[in-house]
N, CA, C and O atoms as a Tripos MOL2 file, in Angstrom:
@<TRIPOS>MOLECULE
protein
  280   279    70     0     0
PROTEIN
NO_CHARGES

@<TRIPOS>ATOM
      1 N           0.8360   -1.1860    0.0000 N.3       1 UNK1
      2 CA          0.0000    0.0000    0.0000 C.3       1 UNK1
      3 C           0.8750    1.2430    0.0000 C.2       1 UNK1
      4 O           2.0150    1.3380    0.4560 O.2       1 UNK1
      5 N           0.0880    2.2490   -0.6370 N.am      2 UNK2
      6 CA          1.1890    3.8420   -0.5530 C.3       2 UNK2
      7 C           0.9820    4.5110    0.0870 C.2       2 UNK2
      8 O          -0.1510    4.8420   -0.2630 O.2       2 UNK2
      9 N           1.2970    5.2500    1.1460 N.am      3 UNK3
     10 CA          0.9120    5.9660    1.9660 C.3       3 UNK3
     11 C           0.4890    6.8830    2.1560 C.2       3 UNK3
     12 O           0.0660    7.3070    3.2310 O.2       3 UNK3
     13 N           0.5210    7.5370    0.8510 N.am      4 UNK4
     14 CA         -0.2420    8.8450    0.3970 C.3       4 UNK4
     15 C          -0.3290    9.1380   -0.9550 C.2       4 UNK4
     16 O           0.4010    8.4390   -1.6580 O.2       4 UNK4
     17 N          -1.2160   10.2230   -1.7060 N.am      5 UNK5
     18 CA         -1.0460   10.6880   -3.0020 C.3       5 UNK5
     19 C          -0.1420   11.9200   -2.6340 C.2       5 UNK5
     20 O          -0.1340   12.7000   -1.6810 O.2       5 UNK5
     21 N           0.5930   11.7870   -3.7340 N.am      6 UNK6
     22 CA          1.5790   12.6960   -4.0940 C.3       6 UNK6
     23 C           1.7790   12.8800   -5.6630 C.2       6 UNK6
     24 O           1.6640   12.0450   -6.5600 O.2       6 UNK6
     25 N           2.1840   14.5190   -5.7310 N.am      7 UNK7
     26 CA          2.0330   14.8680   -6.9200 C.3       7 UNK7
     27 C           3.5370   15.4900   -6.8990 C.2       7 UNK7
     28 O           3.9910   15.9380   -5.8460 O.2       7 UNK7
     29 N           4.2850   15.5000   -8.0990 N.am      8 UNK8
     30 CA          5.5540   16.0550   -8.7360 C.3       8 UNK8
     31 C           5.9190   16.6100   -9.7940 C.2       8 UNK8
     32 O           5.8950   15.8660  -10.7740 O.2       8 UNK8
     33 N           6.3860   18.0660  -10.0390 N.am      9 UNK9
     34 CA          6.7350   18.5610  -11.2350 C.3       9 UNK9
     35 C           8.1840   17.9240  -11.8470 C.2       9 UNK9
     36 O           8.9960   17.5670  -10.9930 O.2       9 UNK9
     37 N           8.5050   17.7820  -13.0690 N.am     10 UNK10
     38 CA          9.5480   17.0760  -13.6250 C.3      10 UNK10
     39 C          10.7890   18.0510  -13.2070 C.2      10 UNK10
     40 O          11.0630   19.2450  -13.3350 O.2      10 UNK10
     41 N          11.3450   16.9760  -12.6790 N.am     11 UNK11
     42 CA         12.8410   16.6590  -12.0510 C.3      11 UNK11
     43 C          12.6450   17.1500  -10.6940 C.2      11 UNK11
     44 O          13.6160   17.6800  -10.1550 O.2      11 UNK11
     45 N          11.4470   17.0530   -9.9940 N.am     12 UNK12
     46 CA         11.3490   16.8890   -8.3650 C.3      12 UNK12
     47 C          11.1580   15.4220   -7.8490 C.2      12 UNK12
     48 O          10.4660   14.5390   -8.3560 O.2      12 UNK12
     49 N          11.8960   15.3730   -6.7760 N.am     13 UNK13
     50 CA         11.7660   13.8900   -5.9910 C.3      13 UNK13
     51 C          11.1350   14.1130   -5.7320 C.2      13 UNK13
     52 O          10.8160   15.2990   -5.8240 O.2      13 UNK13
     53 N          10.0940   12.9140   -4.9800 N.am     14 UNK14
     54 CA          8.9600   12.3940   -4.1930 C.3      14 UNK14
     55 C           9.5470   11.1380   -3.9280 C.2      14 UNK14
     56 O          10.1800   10.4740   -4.7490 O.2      14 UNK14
     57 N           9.2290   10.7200   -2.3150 N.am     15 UNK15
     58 CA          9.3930    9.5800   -1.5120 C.3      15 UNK15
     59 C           8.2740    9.2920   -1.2500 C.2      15 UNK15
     60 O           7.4920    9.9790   -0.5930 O.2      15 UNK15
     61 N           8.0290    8.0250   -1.8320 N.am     16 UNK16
     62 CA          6.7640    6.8530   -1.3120 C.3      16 UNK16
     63 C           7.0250    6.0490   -0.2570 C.2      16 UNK16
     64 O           7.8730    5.2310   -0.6140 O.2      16 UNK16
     65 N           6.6080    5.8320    1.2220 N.am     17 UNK17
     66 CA          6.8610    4.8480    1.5060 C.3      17 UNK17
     67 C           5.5690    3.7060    1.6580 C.2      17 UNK17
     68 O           4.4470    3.9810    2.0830 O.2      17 UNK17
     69 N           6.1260    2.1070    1.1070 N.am     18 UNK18
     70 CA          5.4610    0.9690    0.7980 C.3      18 UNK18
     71 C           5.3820   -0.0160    1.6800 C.2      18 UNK18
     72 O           6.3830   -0.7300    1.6150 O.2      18 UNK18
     73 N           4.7250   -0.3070    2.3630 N.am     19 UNK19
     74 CA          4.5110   -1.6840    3.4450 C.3      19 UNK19
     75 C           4.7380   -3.0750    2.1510 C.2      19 UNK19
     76 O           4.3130   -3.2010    1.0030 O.2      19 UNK19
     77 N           5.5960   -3.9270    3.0230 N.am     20 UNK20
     78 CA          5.2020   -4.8090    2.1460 C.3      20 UNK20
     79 C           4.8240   -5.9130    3.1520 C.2      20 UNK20
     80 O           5.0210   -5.5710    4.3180 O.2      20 UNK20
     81 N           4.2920   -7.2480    2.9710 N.am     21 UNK21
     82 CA          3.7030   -7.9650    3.7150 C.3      21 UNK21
     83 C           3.8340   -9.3750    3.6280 C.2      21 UNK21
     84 O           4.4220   -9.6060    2.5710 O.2      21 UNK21
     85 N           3.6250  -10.2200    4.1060 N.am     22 UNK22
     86 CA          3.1920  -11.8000    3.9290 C.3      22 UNK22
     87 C           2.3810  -12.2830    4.9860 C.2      22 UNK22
     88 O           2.4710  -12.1660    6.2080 O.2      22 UNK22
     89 N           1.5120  -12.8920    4.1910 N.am     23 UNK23
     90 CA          0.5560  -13.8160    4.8210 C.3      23 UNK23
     91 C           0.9700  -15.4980    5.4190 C.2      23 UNK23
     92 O           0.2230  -16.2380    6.0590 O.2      23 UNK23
     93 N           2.1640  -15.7340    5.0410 N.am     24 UNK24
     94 CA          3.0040  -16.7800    4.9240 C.3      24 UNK24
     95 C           3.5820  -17.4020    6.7430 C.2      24 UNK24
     96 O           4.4620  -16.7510    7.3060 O.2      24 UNK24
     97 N           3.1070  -18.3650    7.2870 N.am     25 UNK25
     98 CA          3.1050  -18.8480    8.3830 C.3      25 UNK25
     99 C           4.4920  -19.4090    8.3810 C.2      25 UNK25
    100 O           4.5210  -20.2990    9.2320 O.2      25 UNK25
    101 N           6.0620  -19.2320    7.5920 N.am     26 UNK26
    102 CA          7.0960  -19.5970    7.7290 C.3      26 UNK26
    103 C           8.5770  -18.4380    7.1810 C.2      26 UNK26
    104 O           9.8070  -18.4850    7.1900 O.2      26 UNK26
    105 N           6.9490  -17.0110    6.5400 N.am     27 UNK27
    106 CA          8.3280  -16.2830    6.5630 C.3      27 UNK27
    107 C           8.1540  -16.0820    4.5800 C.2      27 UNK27
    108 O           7.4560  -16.5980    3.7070 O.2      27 UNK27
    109 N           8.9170  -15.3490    4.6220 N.am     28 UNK28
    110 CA          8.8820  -14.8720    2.9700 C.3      28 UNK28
    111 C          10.4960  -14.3390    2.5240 C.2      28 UNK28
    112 O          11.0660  -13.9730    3.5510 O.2      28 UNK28
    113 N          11.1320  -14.2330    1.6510 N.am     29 UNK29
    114 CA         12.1360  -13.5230    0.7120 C.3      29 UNK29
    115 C          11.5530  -12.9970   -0.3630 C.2      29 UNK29
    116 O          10.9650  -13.7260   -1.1620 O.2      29 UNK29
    117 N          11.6180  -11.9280   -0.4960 N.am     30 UNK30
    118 CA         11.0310  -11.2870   -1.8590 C.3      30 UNK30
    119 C          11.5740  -10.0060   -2.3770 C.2      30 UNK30
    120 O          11.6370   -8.8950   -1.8520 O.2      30 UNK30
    121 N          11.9770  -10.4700   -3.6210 N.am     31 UNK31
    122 CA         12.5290   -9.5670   -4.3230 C.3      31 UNK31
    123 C          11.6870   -8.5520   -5.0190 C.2      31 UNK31
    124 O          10.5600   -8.7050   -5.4900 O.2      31 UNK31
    125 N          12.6480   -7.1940   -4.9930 N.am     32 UNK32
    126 CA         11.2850   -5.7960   -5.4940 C.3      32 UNK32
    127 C          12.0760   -5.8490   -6.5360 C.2      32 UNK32
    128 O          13.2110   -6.2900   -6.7170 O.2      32 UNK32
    129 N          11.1320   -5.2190   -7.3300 N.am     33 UNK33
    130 CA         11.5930   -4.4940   -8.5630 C.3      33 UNK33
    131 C          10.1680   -3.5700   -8.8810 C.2      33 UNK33
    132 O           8.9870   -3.7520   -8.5830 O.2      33 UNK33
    133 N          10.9030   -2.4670   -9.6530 N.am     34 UNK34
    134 CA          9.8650   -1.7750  -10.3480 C.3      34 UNK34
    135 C           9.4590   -2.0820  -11.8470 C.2      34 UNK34
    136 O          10.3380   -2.3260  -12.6740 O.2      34 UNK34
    137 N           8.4360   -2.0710  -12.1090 N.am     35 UNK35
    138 CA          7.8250   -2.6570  -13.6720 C.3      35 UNK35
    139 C           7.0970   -1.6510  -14.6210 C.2      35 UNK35
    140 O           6.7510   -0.7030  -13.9150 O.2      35 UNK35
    141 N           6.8780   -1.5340  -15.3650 N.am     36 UNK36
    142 CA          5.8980   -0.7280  -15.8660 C.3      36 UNK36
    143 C           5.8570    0.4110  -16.8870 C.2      36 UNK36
    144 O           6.9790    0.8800  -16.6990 O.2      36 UNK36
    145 N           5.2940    1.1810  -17.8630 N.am     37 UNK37
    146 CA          5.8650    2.3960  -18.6490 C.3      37 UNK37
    147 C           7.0020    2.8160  -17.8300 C.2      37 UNK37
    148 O           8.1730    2.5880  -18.1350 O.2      37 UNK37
    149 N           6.5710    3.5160  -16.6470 N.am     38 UNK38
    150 CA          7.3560    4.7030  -16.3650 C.3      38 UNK38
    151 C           8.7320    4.0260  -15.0510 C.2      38 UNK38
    152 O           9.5460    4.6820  -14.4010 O.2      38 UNK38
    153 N           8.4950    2.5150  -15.0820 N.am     39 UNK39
    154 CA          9.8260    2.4640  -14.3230 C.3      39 UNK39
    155 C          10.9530    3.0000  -14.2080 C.2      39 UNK39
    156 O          11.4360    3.1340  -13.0840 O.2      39 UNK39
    157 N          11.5370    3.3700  -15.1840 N.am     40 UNK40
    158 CA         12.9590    4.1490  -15.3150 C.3      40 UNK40
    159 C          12.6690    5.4520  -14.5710 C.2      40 UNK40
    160 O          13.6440    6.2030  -14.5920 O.2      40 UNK40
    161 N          11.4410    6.0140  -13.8150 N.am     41 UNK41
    162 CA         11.4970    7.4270  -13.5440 C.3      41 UNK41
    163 C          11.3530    7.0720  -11.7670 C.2      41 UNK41
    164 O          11.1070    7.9380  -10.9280 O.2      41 UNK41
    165 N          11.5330    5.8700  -11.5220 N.am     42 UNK42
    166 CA         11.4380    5.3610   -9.9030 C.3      42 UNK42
    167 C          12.9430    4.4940   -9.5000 C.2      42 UNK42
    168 O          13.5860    3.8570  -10.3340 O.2      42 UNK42
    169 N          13.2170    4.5950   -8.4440 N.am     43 UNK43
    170 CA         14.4310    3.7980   -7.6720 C.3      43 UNK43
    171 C          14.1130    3.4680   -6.3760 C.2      43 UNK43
    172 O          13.7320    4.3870   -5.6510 O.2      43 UNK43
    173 N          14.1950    2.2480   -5.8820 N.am     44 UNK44
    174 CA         14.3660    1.6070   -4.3920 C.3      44 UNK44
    175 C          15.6010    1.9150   -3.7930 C.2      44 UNK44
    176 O          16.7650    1.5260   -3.8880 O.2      44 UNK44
    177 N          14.8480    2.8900   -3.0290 N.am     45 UNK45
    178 CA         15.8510    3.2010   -2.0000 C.3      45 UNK45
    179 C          16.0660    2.1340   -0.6670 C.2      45 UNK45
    180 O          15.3490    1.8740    0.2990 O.2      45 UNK45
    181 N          17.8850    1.4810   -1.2590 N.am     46 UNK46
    182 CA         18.3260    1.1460    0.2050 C.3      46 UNK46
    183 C          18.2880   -0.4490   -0.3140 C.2      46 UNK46
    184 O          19.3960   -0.9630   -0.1600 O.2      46 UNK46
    185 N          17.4350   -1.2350   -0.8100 N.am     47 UNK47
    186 CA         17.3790   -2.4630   -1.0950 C.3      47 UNK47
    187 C          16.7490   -3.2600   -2.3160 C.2      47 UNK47
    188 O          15.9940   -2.6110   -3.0400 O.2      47 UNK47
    189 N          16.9290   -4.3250   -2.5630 N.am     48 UNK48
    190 CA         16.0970   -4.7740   -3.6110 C.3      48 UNK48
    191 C          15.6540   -6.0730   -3.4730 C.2      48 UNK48
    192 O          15.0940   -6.6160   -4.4250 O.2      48 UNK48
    193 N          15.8360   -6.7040   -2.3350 N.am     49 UNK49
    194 CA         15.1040   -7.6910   -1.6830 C.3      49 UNK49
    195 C          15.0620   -7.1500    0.0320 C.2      49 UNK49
    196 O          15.8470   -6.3700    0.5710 O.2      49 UNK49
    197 N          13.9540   -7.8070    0.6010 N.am     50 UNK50
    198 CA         13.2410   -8.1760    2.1200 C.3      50 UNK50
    199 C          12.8600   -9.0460    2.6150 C.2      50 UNK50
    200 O          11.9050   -9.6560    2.1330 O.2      50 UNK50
    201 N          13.4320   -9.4170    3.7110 N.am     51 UNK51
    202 CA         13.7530  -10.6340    4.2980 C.3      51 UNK51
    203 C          12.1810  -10.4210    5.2110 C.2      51 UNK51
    204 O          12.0730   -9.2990    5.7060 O.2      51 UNK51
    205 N          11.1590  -11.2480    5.4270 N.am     52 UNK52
    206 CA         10.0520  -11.1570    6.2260 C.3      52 UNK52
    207 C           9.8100  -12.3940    6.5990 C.2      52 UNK52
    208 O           9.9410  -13.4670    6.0110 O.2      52 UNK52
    209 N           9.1890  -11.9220    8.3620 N.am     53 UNK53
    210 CA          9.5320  -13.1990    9.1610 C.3      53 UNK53
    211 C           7.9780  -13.5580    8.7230 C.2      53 UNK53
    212 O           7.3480  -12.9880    7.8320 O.2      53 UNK53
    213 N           7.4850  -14.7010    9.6080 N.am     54 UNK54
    214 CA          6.2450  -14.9110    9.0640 C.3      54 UNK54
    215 C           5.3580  -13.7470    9.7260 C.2      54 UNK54
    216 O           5.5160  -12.8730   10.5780 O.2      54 UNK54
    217 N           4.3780  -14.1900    8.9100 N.am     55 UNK55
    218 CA          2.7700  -13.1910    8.4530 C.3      55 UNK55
    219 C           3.6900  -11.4980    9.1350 C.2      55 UNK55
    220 O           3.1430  -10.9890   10.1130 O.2      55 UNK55
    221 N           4.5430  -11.0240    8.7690 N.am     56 UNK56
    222 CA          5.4000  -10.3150    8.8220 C.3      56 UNK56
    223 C           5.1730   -9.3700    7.8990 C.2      56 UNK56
    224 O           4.4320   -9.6740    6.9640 O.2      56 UNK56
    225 N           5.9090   -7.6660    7.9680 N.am     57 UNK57
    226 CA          5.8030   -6.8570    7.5980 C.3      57 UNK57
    227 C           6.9690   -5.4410    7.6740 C.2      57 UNK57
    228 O           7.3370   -4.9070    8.7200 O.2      57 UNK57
    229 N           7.3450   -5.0930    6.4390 N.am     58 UNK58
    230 CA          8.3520   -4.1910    6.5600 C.3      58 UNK58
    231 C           7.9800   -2.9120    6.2430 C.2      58 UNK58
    232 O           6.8160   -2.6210    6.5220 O.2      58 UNK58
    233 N           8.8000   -1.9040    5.6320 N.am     59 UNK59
    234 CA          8.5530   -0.9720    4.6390 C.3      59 UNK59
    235 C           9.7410   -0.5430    3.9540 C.2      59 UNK59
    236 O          10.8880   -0.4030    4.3800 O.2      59 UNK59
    237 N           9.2980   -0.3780    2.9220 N.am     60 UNK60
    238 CA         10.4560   -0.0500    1.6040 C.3      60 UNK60
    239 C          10.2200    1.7570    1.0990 C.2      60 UNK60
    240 O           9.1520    2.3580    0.9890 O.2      60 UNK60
    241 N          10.9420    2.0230    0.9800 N.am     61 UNK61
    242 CA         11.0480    3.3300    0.0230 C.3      61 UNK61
    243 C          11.4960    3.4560   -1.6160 C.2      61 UNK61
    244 O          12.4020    2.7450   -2.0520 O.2      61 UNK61
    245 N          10.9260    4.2250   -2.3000 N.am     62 UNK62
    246 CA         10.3800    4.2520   -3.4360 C.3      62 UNK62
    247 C          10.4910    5.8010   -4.0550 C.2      62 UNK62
    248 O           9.4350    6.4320   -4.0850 O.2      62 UNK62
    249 N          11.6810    6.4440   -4.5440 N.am     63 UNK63
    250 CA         12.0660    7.6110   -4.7970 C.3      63 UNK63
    251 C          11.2350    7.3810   -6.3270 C.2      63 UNK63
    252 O          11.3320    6.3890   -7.0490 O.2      63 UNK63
    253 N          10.4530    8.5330   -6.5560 N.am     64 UNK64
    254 CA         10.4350    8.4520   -8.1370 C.3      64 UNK64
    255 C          10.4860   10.2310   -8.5940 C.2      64 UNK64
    256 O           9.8960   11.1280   -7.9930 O.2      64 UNK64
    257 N          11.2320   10.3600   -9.6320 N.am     65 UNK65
    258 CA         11.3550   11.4430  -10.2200 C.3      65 UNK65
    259 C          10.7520   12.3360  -11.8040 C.2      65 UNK65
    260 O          11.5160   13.2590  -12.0870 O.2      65 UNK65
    261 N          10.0860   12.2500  -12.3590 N.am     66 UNK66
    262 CA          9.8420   12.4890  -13.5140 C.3      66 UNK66
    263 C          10.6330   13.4110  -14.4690 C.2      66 UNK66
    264 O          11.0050   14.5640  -14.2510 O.2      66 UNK66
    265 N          10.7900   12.7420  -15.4440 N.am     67 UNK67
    266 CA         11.7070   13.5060  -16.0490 C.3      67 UNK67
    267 C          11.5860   15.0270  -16.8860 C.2      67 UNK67
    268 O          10.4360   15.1820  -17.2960 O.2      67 UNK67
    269 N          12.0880   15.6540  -17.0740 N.am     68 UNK68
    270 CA         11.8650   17.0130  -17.6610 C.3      68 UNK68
    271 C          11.0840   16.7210  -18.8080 C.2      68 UNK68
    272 O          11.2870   15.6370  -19.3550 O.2      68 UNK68
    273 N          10.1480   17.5560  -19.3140 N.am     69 UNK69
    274 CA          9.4860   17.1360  -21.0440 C.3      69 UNK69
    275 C           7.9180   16.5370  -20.1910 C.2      69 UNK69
    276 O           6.8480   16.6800  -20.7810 O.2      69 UNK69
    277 N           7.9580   15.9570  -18.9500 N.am     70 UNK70
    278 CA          6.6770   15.1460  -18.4240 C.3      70 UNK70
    279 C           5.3630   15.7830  -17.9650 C.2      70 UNK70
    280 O           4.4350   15.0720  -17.5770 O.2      70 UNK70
@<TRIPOS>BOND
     1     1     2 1
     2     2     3 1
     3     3     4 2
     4     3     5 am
     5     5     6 1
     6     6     7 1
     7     7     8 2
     8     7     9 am
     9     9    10 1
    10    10    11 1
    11    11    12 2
    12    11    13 am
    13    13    14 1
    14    14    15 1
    15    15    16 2
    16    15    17 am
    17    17    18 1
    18    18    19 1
    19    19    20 2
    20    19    21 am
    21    21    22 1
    22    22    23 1
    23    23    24 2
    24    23    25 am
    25    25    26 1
    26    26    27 1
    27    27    28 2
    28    27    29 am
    29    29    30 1
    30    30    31 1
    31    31    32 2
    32    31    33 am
    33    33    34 1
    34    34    35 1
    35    35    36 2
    36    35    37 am
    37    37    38 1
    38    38    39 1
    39    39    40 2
    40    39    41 am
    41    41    42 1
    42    42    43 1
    43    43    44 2
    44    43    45 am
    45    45    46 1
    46    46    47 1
    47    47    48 2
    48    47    49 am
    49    49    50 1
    50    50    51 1
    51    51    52 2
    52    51    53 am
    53    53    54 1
    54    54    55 1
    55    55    56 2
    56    55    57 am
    57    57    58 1
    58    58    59 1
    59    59    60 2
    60    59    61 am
    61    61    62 1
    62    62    63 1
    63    63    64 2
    64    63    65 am
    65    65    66 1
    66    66    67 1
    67    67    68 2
    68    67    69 am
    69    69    70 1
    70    70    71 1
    71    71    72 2
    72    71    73 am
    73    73    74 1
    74    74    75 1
    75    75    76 2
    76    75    77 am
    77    77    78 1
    78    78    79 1
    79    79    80 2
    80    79    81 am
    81    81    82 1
    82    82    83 1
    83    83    84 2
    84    83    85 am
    85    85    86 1
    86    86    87 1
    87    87    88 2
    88    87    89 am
    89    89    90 1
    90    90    91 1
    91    91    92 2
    92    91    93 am
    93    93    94 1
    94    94    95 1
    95    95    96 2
    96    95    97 am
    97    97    98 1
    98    98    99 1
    99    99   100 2
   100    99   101 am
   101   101   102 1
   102   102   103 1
   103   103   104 2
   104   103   105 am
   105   105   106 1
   106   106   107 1
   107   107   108 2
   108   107   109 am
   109   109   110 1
   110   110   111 1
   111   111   112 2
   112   111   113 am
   113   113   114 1
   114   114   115 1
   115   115   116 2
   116   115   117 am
   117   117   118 1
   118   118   119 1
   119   119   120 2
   120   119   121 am
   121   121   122 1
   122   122   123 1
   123   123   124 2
   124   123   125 am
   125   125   126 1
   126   126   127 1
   127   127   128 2
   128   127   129 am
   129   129   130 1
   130   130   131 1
   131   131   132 2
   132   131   133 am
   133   133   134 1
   134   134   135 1
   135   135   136 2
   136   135   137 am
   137   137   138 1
   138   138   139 1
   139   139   140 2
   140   139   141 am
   141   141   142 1
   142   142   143 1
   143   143   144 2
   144   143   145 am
   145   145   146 1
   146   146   147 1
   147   147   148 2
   148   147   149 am
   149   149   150 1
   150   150   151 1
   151   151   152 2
   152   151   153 am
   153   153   154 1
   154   154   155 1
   155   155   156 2
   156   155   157 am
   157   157   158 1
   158   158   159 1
   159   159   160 2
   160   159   161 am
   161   161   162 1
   162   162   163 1
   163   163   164 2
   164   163   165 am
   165   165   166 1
   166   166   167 1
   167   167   168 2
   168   167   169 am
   169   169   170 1
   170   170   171 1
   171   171   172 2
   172   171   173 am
   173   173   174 1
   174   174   175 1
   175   175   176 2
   176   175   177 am
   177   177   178 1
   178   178   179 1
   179   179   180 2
   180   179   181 am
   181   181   182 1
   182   182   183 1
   183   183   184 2
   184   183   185 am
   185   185   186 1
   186   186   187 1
   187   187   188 2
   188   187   189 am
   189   189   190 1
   190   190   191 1
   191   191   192 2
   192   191   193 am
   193   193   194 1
   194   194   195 1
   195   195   196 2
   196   195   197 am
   197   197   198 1
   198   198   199 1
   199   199   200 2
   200   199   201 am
   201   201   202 1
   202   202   203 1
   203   203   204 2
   204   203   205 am
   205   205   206 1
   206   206   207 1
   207   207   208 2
   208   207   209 am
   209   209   210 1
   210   210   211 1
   211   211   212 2
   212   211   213 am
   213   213   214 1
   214   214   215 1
   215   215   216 2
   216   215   217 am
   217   217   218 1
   218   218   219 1
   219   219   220 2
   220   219   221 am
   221   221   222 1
   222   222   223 1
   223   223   224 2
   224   223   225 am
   225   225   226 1
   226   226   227 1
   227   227   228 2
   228   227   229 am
   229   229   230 1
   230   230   231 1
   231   231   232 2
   232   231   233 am
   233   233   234 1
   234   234   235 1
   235   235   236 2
   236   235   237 am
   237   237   238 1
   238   238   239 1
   239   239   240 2
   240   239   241 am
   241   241   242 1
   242   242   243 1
   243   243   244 2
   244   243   245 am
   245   245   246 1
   246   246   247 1
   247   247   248 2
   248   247   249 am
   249   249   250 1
   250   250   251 1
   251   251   252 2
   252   251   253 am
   253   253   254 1
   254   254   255 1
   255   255   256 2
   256   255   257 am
   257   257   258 1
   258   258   259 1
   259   259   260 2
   260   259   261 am
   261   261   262 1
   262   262   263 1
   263   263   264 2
   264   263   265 am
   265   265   266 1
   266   266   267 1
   267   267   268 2
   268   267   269 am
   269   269   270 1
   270   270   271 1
   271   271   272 2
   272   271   273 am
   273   273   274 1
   274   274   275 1
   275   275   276 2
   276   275   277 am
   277   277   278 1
   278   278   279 1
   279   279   280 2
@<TRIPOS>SUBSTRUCTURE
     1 UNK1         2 RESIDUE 1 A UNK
     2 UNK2         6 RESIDUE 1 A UNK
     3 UNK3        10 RESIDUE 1 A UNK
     4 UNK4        14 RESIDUE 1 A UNK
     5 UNK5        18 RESIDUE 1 A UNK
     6 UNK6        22 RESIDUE 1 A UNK
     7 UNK7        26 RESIDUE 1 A UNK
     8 UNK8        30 RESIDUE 1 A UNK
     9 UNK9        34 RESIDUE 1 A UNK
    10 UNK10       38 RESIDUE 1 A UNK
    11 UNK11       42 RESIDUE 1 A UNK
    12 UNK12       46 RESIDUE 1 A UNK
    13 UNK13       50 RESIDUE 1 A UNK
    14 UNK14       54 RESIDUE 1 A UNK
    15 UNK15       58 RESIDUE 1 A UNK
    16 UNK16       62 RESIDUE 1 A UNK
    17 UNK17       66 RESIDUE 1 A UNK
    18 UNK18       70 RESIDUE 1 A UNK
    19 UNK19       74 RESIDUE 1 A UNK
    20 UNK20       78 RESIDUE 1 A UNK
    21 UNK21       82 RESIDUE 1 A UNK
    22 UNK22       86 RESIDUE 1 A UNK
    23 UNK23       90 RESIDUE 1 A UNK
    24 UNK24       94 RESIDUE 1 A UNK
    25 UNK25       98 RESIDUE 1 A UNK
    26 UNK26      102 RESIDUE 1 A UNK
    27 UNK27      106 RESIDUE 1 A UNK
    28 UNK28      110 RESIDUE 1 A UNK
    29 UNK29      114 RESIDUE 1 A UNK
    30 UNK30      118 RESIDUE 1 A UNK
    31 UNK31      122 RESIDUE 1 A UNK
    32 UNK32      126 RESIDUE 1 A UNK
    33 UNK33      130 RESIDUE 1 A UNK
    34 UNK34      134 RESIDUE 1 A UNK
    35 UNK35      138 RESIDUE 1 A UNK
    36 UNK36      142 RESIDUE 1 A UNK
    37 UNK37      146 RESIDUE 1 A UNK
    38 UNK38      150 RESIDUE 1 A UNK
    39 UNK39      154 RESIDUE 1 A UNK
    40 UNK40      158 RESIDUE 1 A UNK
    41 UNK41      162 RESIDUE 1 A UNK
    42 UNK42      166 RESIDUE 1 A UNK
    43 UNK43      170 RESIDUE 1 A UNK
    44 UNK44      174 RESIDUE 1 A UNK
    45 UNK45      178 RESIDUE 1 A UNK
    46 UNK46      182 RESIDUE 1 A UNK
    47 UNK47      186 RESIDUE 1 A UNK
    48 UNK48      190 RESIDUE 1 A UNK
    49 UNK49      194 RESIDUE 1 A UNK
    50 UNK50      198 RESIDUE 1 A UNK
    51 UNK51      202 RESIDUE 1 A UNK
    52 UNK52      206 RESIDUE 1 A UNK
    53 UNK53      210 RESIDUE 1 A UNK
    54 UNK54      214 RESIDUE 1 A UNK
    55 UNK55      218 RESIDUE 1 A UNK
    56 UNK56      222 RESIDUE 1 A UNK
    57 UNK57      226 RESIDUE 1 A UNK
    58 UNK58      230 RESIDUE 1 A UNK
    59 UNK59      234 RESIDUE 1 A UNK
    60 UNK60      238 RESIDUE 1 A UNK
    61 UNK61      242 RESIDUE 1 A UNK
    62 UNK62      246 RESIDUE 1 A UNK
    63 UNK63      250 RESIDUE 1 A UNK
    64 UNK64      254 RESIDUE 1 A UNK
    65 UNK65      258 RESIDUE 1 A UNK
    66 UNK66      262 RESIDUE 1 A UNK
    67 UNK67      266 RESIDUE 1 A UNK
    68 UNK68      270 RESIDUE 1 A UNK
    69 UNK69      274 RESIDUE 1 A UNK
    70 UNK70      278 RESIDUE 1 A UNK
């Protein structure tokens, strides 16, 4: 989930931060990545996998920038 709407003019940061979760009664590894048109205009800040214990829960950060021209 995102924690808020946020809006950005091109070439301003914005920080998302993302809960991530498992429902998993032994624990989870899961690797992030970003997907999508505009992936190249987002970066994970700090990691690119999360180690979660069971039915467990972290949070990740999620810089995205838009590029000039957007």
């Amino acid at each position: 989930t995102i924690s808020s709407f946020r809006e950005a003019a091109p070439g301003q940061e914005v920080l998302y931060n993302v809960t991530v979760g498992t429902r998993s009664s032994t624990g989870d590894t899961i690797d992030l990545s970003l997907t999508g048109t505009h992936a190249s205009w987002g970066t994970l800040v700090g990691q690119t996998y999360i180690v979660l214990s069971a039915k467990g829960s972290d949070k990740v950060q999620v810089k995205v920038v838009p590029p000039a021209g957007t």
